[in-house]
C-alpha positions as CSV (number, residue, x, y, z in Angstrom):
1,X,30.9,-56.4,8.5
2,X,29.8,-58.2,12.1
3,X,26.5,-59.5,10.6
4,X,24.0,-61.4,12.8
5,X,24.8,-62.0,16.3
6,X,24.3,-65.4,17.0
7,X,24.9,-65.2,21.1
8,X,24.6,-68.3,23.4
9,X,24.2,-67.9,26.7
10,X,22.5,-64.3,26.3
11,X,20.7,-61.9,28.4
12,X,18.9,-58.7,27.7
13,X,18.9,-55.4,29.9
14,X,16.8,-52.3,29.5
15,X,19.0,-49.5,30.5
16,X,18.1,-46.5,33.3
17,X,18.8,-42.8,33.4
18,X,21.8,-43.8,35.5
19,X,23.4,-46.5,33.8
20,X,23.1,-44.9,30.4
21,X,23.1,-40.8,31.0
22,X,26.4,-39.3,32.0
23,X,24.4,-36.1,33.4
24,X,22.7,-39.1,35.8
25,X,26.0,-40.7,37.0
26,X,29.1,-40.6,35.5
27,X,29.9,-44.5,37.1
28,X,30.1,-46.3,33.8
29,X,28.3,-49.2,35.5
30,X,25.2,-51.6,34.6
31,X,23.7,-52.9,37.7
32,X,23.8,-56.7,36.8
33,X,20.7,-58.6,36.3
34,X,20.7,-62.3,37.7
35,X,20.8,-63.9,34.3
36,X,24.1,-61.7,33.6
37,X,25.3,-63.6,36.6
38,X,24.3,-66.8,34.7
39,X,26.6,-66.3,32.5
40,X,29.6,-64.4,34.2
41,X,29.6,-66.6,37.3
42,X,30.0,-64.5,41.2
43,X,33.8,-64.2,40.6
44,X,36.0,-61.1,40.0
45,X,37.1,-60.7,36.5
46,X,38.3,-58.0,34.2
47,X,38.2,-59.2,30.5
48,X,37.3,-57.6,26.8
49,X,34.1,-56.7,25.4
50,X,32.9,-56.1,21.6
51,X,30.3,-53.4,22.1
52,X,28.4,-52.7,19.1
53,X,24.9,-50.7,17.8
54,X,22.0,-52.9,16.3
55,X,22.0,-52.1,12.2
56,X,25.8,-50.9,12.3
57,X,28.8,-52.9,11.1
58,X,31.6,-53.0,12.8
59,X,32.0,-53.1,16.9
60,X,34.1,-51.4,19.4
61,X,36.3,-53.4,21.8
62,X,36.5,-52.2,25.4
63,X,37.9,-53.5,29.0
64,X,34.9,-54.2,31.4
65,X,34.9,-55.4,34.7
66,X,32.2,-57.8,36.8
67,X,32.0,-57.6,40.2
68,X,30.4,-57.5,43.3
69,X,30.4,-54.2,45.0
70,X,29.4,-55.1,48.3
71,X,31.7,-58.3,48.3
72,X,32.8,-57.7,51.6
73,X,29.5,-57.5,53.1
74,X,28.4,-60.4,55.2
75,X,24.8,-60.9,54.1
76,X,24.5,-58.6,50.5
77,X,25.5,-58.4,47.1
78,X,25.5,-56.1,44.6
79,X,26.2,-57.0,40.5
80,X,28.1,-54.7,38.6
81,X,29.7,-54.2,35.4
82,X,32.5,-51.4,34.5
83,X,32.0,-50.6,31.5
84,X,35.1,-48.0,29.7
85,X,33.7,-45.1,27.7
86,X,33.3,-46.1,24.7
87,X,31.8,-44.7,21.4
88,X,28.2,-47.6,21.1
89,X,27.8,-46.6,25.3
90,X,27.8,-43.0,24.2
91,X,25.2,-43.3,22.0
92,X,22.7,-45.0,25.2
93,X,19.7,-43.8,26.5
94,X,17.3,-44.5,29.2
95,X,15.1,-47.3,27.6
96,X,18.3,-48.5,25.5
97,X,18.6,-52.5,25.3
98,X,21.5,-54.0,26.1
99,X,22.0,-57.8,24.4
100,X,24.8,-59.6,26.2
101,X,26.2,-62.9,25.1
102,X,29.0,-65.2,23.9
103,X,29.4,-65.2,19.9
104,X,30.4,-68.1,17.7
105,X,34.1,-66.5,17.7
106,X,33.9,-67.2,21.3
107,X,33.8,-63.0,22.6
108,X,31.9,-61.8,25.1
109,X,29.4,-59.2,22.6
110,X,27.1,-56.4,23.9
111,X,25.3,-55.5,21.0
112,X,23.0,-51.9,22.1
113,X,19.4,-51.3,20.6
114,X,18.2,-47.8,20.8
């Protein structure tokens, strides 16, 4: 049993078709929002993520990675996070909420609201 989330830094995301329908985009990717880039800085990084649904105990752990897709454009960039398939993404929809944050055990969470 996970419990409360208690995350800190956080950010919320309302998903779109693409990021959250497979029969939209198969990409696996959230466009990143600037306060996700609050918290995960501008660089590069592939680390591990405890996905898991609002009112549900347990999580799933998956590899995500941040990074800029148009990092070698001059002028532009472009936030995104791979996400891996994963059982809690599955279950997305357009509208879903995404809550992203550190926990008190130090993990990177995104916790999804239907």
């Amino acid at each position: 049993m996970i419990g409360a989330l208690n995350l800190s830094p956080s950010c919320v995301k309302t998903l779109s078709a693409v990021e959250a329908l497979p029969s939209s985009s198969n990409q696996h990717e959230l466009n990143g929002v600037s306060e996700l880039k609050n918290i995960l800085g501008l660089d590069r990084k592939t680390f591990n993520v405890k996905f898991s649904l609002r009112g549900k105990d347990g999580y799933v752990e998956s590899r995500v990675t941040w990074y800029d897709a148009r990092e070698n454009h001059v002028s532009r960039s472009e936030y995104r996070l791979y996400f891996q398939t994963n059982t809690v993404m599955s279950m997305a929809r357009e509208g879903s909420t995404l809550v992203f944050g550190i926990g008190r055990d130090n993990q990177f969470w995104a916790e999804l609201i239907l």
